[in-house]
C-alpha positions as CSV (number, residue, x, y, z in Angstrom):
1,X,107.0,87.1,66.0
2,X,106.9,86.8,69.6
3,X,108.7,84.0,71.9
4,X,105.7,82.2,72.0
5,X,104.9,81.7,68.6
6,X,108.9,80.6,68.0
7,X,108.7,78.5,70.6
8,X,105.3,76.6,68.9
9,X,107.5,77.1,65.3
10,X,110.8,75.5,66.7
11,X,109.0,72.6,68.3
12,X,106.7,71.8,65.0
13,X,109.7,72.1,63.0
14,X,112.1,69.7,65.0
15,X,108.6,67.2,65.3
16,X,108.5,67.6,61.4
17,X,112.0,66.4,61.3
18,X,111.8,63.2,63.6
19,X,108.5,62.4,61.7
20,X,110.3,62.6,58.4
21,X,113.3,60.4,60.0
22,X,111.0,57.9,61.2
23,X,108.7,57.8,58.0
24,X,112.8,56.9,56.2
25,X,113.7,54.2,58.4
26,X,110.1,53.0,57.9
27,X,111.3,52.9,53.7
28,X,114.6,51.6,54.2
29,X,113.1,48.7,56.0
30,X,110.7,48.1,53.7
31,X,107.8,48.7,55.7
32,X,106.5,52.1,54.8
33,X,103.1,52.2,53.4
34,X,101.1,54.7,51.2
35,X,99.1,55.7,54.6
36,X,101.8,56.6,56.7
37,X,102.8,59.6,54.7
38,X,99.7,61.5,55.1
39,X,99.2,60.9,58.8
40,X,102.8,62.3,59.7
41,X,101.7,65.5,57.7
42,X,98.2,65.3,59.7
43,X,100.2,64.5,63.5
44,X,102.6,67.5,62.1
45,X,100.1,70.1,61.4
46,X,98.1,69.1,64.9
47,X,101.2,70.1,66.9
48,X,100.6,73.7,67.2
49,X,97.2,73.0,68.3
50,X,98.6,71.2,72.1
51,X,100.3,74.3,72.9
52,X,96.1,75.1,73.0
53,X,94.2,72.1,73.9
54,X,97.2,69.4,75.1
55,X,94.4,67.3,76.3
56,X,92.2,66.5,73.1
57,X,95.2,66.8,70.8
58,X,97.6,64.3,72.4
59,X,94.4,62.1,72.3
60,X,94.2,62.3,68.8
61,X,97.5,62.1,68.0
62,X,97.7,59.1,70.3
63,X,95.0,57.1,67.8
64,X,97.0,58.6,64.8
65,X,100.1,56.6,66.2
66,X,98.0,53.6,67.0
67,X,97.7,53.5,62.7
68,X,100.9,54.9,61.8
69,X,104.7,55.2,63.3
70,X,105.0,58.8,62.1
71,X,102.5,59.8,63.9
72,X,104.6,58.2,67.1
73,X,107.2,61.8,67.3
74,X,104.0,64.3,67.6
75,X,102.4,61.5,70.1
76,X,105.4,61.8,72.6
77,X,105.6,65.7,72.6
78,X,101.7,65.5,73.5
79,X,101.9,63.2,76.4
80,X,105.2,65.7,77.4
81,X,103.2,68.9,76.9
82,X,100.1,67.0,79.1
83,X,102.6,66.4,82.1
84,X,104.1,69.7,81.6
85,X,100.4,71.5,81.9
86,X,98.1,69.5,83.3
87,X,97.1,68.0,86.5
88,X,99.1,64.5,87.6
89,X,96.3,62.1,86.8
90,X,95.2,63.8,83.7
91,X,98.7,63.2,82.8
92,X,98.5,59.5,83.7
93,X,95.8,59.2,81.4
94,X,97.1,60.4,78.5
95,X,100.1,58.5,79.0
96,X,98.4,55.3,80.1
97,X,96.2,56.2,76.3
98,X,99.6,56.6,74.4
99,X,101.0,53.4,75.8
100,X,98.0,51.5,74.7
101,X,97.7,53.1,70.8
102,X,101.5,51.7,70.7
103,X,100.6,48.6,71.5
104,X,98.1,48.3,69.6
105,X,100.1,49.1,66.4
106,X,102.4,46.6,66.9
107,X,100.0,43.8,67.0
108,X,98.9,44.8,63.4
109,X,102.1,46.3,62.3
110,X,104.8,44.6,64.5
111,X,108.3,45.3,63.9
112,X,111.1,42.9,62.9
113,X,113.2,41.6,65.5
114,X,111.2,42.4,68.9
115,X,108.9,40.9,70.6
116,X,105.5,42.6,71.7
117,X,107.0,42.6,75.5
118,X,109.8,44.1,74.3
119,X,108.0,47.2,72.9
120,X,105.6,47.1,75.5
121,X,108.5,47.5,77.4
122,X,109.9,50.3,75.7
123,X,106.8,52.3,75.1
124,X,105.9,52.0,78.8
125,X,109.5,53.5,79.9
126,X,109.6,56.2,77.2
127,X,105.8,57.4,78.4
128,X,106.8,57.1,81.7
129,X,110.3,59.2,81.0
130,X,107.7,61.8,79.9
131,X,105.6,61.7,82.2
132,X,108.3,62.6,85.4
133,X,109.9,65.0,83.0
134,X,106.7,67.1,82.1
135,X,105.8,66.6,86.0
136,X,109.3,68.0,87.2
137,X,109.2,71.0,84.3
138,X,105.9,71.8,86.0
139,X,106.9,71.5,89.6
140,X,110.4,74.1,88.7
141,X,107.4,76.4,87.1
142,X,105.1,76.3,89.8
143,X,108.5,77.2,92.2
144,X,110.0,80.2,90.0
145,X,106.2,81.2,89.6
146,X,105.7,81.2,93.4
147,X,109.3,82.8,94.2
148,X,108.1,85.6,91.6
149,X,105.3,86.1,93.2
150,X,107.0,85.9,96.9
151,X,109.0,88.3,95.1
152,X,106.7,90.8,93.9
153,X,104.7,90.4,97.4
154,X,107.4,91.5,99.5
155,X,108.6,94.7,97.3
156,X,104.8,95.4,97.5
157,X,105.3,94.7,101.3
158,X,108.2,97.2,101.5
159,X,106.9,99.7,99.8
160,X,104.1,99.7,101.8
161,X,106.2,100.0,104.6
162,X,107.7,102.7,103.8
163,X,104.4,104.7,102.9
164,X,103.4,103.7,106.6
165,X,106.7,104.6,108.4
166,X,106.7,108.4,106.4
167,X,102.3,108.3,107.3
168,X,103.5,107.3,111.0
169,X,106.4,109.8,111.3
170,X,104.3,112.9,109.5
171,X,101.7,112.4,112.3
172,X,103.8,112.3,115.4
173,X,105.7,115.5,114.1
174,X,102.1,117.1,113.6
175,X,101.1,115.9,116.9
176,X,104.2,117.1,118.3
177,X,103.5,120.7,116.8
178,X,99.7,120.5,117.7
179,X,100.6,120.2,121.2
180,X,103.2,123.3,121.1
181,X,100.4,125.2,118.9
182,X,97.9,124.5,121.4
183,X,99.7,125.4,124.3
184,X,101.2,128.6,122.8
185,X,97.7,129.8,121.5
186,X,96.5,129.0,125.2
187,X,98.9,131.4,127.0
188,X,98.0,133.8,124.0
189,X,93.9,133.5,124.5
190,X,95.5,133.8,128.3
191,X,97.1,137.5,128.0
192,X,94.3,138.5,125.8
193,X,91.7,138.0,128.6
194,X,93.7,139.7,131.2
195,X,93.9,142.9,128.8
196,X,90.2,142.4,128.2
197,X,89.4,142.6,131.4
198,X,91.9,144.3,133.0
199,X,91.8,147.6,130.8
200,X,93.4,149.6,133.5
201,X,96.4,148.2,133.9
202,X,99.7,150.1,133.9
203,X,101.3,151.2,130.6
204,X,104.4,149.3,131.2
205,X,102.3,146.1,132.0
206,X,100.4,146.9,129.1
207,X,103.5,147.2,126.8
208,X,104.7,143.4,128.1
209,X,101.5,142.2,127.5
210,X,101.5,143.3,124.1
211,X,105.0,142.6,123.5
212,X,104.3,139.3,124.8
213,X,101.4,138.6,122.3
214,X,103.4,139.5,119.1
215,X,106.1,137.4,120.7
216,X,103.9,134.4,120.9
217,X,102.0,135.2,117.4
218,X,105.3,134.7,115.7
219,X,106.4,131.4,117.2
220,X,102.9,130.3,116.8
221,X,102.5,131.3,112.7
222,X,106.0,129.2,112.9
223,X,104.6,126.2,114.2
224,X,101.8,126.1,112.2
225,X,104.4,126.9,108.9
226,X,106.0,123.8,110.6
227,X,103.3,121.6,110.8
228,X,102.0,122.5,107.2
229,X,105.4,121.8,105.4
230,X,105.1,118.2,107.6
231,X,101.7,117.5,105.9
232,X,101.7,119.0,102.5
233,X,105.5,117.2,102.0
234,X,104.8,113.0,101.5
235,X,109.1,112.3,100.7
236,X,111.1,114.0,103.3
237,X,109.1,114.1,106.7
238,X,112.8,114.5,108.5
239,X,113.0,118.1,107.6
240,X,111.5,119.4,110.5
241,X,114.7,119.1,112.8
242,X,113.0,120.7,116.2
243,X,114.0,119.5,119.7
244,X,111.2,117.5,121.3
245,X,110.5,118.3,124.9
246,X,111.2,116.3,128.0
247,X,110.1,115.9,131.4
248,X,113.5,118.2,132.5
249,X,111.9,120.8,130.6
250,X,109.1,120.7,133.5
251,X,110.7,124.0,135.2
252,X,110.5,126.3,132.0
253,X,106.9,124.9,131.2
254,X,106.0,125.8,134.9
255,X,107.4,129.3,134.6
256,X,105.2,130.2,131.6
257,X,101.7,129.2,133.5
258,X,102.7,131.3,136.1
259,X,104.0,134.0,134.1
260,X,100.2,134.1,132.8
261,X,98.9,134.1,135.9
262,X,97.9,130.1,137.2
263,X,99.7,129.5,140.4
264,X,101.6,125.9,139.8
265,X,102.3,123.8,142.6
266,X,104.7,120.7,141.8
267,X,105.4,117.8,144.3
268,X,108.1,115.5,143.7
269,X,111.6,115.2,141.8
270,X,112.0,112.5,139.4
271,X,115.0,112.2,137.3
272,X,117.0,109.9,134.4
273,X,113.5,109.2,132.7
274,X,113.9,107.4,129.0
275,X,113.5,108.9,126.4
276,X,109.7,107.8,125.0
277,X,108.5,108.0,128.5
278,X,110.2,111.5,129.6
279,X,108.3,113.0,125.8
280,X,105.0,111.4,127.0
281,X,104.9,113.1,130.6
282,X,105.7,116.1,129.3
283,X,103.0,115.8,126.7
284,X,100.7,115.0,129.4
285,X,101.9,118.1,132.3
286,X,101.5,120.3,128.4
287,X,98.1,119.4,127.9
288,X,97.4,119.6,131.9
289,X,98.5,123.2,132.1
290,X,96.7,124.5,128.9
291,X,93.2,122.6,129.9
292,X,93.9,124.6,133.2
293,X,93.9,127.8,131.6
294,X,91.6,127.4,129.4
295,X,88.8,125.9,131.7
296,X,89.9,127.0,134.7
297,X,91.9,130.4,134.7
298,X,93.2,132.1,137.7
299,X,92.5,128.8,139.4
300,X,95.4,127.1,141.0
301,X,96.6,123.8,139.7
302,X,99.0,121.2,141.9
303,X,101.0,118.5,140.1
304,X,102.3,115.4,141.7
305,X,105.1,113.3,140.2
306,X,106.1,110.4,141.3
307,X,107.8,106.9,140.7
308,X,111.2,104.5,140.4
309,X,113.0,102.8,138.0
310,X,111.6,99.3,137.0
311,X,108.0,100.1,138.4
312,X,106.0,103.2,137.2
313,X,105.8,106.9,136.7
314,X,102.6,108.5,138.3
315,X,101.5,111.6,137.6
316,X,98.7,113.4,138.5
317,X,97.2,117.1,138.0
318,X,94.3,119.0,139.7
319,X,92.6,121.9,139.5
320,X,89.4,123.6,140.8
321,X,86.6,124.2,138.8
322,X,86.4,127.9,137.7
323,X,84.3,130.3,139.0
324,X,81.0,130.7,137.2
325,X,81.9,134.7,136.5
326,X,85.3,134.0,135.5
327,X,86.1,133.7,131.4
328,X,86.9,130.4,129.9
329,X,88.0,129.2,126.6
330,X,86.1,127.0,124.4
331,X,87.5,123.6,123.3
332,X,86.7,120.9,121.2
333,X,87.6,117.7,124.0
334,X,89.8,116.2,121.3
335,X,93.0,117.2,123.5
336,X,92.3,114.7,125.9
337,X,91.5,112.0,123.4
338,X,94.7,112.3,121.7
339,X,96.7,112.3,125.1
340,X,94.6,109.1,125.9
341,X,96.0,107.4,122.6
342,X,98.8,108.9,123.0
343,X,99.8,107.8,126.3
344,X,98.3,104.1,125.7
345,X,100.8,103.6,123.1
346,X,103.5,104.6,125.4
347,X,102.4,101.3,127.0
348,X,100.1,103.3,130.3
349,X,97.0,104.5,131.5
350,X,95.4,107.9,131.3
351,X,92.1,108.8,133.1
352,X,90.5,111.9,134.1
353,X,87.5,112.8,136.4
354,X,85.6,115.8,136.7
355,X,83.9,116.0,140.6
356,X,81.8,118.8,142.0
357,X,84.7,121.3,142.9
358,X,88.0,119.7,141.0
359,X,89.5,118.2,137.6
360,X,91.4,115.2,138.3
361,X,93.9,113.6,135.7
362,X,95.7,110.8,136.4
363,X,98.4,108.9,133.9
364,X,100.5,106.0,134.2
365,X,103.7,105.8,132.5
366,X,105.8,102.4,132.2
367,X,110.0,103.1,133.8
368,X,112.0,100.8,132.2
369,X,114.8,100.3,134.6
């Protein structure tokens, strides 16, 4: 039996009692009749039957205690079960119903020492003692109900949170590495063109070159181990502990263009940039510098940094176009769409522009001061 079904049990069976009381004050007083027997079995038995349709039943039970006063027990727990269920002025109405049946009764079957107004009186209070009492049970239902749900809506909210924050953190990491894989595979495709083309170049030159293509294939299959782990693991997207770059990492990122071969010119000396906006210009100068030698290699690229505290950081990169018999790299384009997103959620401005003998990018960065 579940606690439903006691509930329904518990109530009928306390009803049954208060019927049974009432039909023995109706004998001792002398004024039970033959009738009044069989409609407290009927108002009883139709108990069960509000916890289903309160509506019609406390109807019914109201014109059963309009004939007799055991009938008047089952009556009241249908006008409470009404206001306990149903809409306000349903409620009313069934109460207002109830309240007339009594009175009604007592006109045929009055009882000994009180008046009709008396009664009225008393019905009228009783049904409207129900009435708030049913109406407050429902309003601390509808509360709990609403702070479960409230409930259940935020730890749905916080989980869904947390997938978002892991999502969010897995794809900066795997931006992060995207950038260092690009940029590594770049001076790679970089040293593989010079000993493509350059097939008579000293042994010893030959031997860097080579040494430095293993050296770069290595840290480049563990970047790409890196960036894998990140994706493939949804629980733990700390575990790739790897120093991001900054803007004071400018010098070494220089050095490696040159080393390839792409004269870098750099204008102006910026220091004590935060954090988020340090990481961005660096991701910007990265992407510059491979797009340089992919697109344009041999060619000569000059950067200019600029900018204060409390106003902006400028930076911008050009580069002539590469000559028509010189070897360039495919790409897909989708480098400079990232950096674009990338950059505009740093809170600045990226644009590029591609004239008849130069690249141009440009980027904005917000200085906090």
């Amino acid at each position: 039996m579940d606690l439903c079904t006691r509930h329904i049990t518990l109530v009928t069976i306390l009803v049954g009692v208060c019927s049974v009381a009432t039909g023995y004050g109706e004998y001792a007083s002398g004024s039970l009749v033959a009738l009044d027997i069989p409609i407290g079995i009927i108002a009883c038995a139709l108990v069960p039957l509000l916890f289903r349709w309160p509506v019609g039943s406390a109807l019914v039970l109201a014109v059963l205690a309009a004939v007799s006063p055991t009938a008047t027990p089952p009556s009241t727990i249908g006008t409470l079960q009404v206001a306990s269920g149903r809409r306000f002025p349903i409620a009313v109405g069934v109460a207002a119903f109830g309240i007339t049946a009594h009175a009604v009764r007592f006109i045929w079957h009055p009882m000994p020492g009180l008046s009709f107004t008396w009664w009225l009186v008393l019905v009228a209070v009783t049904h409207l003692g129900l009435l708030g009492w049913g109406a407050l049970a429902q309003a601390r239902r509808q509360v709990i109900e609403s702070l479960r749900e409230r409930a259940e809506r935020a730890e749905a909210e916080q989980g869904r949170r947390v997938l978002e924050a892991r999502a969010a953190e897995r794809t900066r990491i795997a931006r992060e590495m995207h950038d260092v894989l690009a940029h590594r595979l770049s001076l790679l495709a970089t040293y593989a063109g010079a000993l493509e083309y350059r097939p008579d170049l000293a042994p010893e030159k030959l031997s860097h070159a080579a040494g430095v293509i293993r050296s770069g294939v290595h840290q480049a299959l563990n970047e790409l181990r890196d960036v894998i782990s990140v994706l493939r693991d949804t629980s733990s997207p700390e575990n790739t502990d790897r120093p991001v770059p900054v803007l004071d990492d400018l010098p070494a990122l220089v050095e490696e263009s040159r080393a390839v071969g792409t004269p870098v010119d750099v204008q102006g000396d910026v220091t004590a940039v935060p954090g988020t906006t340090s990481r961005t210009a660096y991701r910007v100068l990265q992407e510059a510098l491979t797009n340089a030698r992919k697109h344009a290699p041999g060619q000569p690229v000059k950067i200019d940094i600029n900018g204060t505290p409390g106003q902006n950081l400028t930076i911008e990169v050009t580069n002539p176009l590469c000559h028509r018999d010189a070897p360039a790299f495919p790409g897909t384009g989708t480098g400079l769409i990232g950096l674009t997103e990338r950059v505009r959620l740093a809170g600045g401005r990226l644009d590029h522009q591609l004239t008849a003998r130069e690249f141009r990018l440009q980027a904005l960065l917000p200085w906090p001061a």
